[in-house]
C-alpha positions in Angstrom: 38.1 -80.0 53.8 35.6 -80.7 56.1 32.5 -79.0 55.9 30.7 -80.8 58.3 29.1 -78.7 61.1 30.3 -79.6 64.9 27.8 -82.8 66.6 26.7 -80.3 69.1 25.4 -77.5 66.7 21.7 -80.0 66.4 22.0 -80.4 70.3 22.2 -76.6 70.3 19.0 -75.8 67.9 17.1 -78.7 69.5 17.8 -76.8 73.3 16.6 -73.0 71.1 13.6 -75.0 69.8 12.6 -76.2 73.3 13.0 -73.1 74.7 10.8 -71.6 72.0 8.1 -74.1 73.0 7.9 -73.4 76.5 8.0 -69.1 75.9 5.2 -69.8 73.1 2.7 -71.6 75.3 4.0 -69.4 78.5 2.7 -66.4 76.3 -0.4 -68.0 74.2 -1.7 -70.4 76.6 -2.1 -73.0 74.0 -1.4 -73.7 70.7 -1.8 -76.7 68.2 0.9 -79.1 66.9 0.5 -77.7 63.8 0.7 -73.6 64.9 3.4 -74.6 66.8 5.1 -76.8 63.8 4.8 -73.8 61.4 5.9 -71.1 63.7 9.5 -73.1 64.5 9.3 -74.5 60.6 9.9 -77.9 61.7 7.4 -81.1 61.1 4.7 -81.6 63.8 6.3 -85.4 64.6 9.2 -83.1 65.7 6.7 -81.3 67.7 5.8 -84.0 69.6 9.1 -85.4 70.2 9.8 -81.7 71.5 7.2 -82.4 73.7 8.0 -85.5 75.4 11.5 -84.3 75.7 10.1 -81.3 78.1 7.6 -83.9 80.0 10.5 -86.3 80.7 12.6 -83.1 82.2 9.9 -82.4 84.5 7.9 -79.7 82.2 3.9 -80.0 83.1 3.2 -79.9 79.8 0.7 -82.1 77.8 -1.3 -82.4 74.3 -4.9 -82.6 74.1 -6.0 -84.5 70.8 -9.1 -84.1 69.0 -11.2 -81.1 67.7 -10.5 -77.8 70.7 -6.9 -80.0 71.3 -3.4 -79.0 71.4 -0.3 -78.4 73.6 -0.1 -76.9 76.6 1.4 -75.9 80.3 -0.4 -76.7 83.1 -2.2 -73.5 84.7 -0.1 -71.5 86.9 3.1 -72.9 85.5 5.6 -70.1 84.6 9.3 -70.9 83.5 12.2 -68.2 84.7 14.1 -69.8 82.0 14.6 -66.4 79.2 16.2 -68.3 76.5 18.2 -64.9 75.3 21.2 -65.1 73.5 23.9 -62.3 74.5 22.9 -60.1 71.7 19.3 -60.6 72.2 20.2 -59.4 76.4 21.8 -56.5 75.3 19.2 -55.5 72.6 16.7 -55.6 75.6 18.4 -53.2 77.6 18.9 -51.0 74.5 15.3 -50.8 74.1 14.8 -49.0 77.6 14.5 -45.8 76.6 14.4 -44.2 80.3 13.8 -41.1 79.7 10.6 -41.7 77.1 9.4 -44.0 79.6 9.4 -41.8 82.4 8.1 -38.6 80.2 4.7 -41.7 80.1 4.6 -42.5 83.8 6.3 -45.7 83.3 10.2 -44.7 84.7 9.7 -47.2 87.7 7.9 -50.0 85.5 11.1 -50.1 82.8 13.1 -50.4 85.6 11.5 -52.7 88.1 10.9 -54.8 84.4 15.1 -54.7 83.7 15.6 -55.6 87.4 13.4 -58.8 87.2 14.9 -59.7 83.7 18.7 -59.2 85.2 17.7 -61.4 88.1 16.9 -64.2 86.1 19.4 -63.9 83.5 22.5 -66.2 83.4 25.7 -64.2 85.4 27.6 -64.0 81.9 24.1 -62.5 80.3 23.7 -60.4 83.1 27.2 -58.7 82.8 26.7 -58.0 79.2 23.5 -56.1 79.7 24.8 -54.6 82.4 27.6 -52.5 80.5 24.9 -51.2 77.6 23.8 -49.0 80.1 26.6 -48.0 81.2 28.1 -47.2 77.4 24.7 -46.1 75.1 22.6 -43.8 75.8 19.7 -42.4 73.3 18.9 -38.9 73.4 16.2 -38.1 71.3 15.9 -34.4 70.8 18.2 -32.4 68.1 20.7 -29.9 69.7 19.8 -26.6 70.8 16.7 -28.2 71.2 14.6 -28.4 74.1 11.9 -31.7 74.4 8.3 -30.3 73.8 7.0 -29.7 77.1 3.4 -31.9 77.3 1.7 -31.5 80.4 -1.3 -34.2 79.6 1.0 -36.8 78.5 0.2 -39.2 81.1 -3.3 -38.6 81.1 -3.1 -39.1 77.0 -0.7 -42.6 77.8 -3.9 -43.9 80.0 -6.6 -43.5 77.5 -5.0 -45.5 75.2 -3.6 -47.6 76.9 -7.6 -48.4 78.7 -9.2 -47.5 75.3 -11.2 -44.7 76.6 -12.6 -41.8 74.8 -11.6 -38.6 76.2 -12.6 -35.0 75.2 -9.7 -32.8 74.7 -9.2 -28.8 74.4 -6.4 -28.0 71.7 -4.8 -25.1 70.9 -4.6 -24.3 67.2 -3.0 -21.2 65.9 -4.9 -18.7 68.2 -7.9 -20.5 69.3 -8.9 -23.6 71.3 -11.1 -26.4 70.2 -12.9 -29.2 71.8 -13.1 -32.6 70.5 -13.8 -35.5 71.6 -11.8 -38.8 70.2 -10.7 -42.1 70.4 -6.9 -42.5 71.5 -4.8 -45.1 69.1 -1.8 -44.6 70.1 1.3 -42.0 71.1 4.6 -41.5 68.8 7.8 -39.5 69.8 9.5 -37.7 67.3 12.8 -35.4 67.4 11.4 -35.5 71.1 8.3 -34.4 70.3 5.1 -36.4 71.8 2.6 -36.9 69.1 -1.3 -38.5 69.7 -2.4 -40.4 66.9 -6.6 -40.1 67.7 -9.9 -41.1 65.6 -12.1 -37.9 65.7 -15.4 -37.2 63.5 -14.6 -40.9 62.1 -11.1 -39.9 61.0 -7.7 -40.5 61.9 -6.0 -37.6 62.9 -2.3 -36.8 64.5 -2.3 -34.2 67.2 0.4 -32.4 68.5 0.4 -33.4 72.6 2.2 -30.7 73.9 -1.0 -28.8 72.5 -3.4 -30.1 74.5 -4.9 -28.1 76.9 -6.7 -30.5 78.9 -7.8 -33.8 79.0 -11.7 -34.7 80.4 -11.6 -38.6 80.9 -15.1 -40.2 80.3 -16.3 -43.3 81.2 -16.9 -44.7 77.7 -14.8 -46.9 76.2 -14.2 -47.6 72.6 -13.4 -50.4 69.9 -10.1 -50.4 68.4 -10.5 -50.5 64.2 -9.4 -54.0 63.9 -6.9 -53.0 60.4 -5.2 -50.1 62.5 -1.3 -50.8 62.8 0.6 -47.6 64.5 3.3 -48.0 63.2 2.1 -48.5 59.3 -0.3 -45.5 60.1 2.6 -42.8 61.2 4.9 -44.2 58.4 2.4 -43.4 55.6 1.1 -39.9 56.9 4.4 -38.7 57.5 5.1 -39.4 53.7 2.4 -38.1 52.8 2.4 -34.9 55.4 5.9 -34.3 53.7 4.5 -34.5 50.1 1.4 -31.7 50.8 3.6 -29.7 52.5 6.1 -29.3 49.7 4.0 -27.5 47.3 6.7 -24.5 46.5 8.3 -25.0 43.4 12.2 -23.6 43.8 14.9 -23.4 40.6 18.7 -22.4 41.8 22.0 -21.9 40.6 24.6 -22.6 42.6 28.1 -22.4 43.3 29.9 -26.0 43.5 31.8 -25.2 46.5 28.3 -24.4 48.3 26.5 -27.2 47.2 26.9 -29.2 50.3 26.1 -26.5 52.3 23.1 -25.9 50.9 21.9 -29.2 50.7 22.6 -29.2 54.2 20.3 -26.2 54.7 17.7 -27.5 53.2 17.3 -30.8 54.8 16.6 -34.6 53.6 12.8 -33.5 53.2 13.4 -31.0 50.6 16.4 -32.8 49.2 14.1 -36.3 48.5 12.5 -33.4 46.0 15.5 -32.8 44.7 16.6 -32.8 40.8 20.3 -31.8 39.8 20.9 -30.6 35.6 23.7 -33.0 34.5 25.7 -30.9 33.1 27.0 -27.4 34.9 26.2 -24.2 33.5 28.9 -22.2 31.0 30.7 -20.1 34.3 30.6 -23.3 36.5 27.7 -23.5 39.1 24.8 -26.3 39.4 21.5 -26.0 38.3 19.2 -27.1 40.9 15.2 -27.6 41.9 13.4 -28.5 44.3 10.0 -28.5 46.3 9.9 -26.1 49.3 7.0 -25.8 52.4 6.6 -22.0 51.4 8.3 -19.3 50.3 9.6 -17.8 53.5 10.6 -21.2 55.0 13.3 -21.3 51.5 14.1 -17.7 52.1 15.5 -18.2 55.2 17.2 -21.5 54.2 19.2 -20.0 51.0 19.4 -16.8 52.3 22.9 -17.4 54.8 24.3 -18.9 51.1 24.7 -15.0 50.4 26.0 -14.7 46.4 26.6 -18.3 46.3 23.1 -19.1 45.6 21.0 -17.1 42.9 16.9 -18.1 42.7 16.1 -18.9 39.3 12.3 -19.1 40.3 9.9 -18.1 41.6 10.2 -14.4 41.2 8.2 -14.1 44.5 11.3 -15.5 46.4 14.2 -13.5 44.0 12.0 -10.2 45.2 12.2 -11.6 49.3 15.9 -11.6 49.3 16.2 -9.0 47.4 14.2 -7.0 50.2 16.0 -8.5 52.6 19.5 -7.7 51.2 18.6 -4.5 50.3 17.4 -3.6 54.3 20.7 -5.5 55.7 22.8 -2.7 53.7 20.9 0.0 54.1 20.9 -1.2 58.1 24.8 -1.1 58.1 25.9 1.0 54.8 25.7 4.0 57.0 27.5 6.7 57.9 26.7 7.4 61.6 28.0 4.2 62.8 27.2 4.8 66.5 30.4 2.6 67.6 33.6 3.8 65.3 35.0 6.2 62.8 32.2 7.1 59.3 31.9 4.1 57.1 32.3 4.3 53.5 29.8 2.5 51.5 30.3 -1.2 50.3 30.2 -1.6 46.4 27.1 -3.7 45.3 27.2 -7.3 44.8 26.8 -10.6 46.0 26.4 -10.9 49.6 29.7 -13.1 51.5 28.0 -16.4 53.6 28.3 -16.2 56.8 31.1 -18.8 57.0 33.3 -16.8 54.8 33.0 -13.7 57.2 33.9 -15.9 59.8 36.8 -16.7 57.9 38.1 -13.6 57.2 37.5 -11.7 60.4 
């Protein structure tokens, strides 16, 4: 068998490499033989070949030797060449996000941007990013779910992106405060806009849709040099999700239910999540968990009717049990304003929701 690969596959990485060059200097200005050797992982004699090869096509391109050297374009010079594969084109266009965009004031830039990119992309490449749009489209919010209405979101979207400090008046609970803080940077979430902000030499995440309003100020601020977004938001999510899973929650539960109620409770709560290995003596699944509080799990296992009994805490045994007890004293009547006098239902475990369904 031959395994030897085809006599143009080195033309092909060779063309990919010089491509590389040219978008590398285009976007850095200039870089040594060395940078540019160890971000292609190829020998800096092949980086200099490389370069040859581009001045002989015509590139304005040259190296500078000695200490402040290296390789670069001549000022001014900008290449239309993209050097995008197909998957690369359509991952582009993926990345648009419209609606996101335009929620920032920046509708018109994604789309002047994909315009300009389309224009100078190959006709094949250009038909292939083409029909993404046409056949994906991201929409960010949950159903029946509305995105969080945020008034100041431009406003917020300018500061950071200027670095200006800005005073803001935010609504918590009841009451409004004012603080004044450093902008880092915005996240959307389940379609919800949230500022990520250094205030009283602490990074804190705000909520933008409570933000009253936004007083710009002419100061500008330095960016900590170790702050990474996206490493930030990653880490206090985890470790929002950890604090606020402080309930402690013990349940038996009916196999047949089990996927029900995991799907009640969420993936938060379920990370928490530990399962006995063996089932109890009349069949259901021993199961705990952390909760956010006691009325957030009552309303979660509470639609499980009978199928779910709460081991502990006794707190939340003593909420459903209110709650059971008002729902039949609520319909367990007699002077049922719509329909001949009910007889009273015999005691015991309340049917789901779904099974009513069912029946009726």
């Amino acid at each position: 068998m031959n395994c030897q690969q085809p006599r143009y596959a080195d033309g092909q990485m060779r063309a990919s490499r010089l491509v590389n060059v040219l978008l590398l200097l285009q976007t850095r200005g200039r870089l040594t033989a060395s940078e540019l050797a160890e971000q292609l992982e190829v020998s800096v004699r092949t980086i200099y070949r490389d370069v040859d090869a581009l001045s002989e096509a015509g590139v304005p391109i040259y190296a500078e030797r000695g200490p402040g050297g290296g390789v670069r374009l001549v000022d001014g010079y900008r290449t239309r060449l993209t050097g995008l594969t197909p998957d690369e084109a359509e991952a582009l266009f993926m990345s648009g996000l419209p609606g996101p965009a335009a929620e920032l004031g920046l509708g018109t830039v994604v789309s002047a941007a994909q315009l300009k990119v389309l224009a100078a992309l190959p006709p094949e490449l250009r038909a292939r990013a083409s029909r993404v749009t046409q056949r994906f489209h991201l929409d960010a919010p949950g159903w029946f779910r509305s995105v969080d209405p945020s008034p100041h979101l431009q406003q917020l979207a300018d500061a950071v992106w200027e670095g200006r400090r800005i005073e803001i008046r935010y609504r918590r609970a009841e009451r409004l405060q004012a603080r004044l803080i450093d902008p880092l940077g915005l996240v959307l979430k389940g379609g919800t806009w949230y500022l990520v902000a250094r205030s009283n030499d602490q990074l804190r995440t705000f909520r933008a849709s409570r933000v009253e309003s936004v007083s710009p100020s002419e100061e500008r601020f330095e960016r900590p040099a170790d702050f990474d977004l996206s490493t930030y938001w990653t880490e206090s999510t985890a470790a929002y999700e950890r604090d606020m899973l402080q309930v402690e929650v013990e349940v038996l539960v009916v196999p047949e239910s089990l996927d029900r109620l995991k799907a009640m409770l969420g993936e938060t709560v379920m990370r928490t999540a530990k399962r006995a290995r063996r089932p109890e003596p009349d069949g259901r699944q021993r199961l705990s968990f952390h909760h956010e509080s006691i009325g957030w799990a009552a309303e979660n296992l509470f639609p499980l009717g009978g199928n779910v009994e709460v081991v502990r805490p006794p707190e939340l045994r003593d909420m459903l049990l209110v709650t059971a007890r008002g729902i039949l004293q609520r319909y367990d009547r007699n002077d049922s304003p719509d329909g001949p006098p009910r007889r009273g239902i015999e005691s015991g475990p309340l049917p789901t929701i779904g099974e009513q369904v069912a029946k009726h």
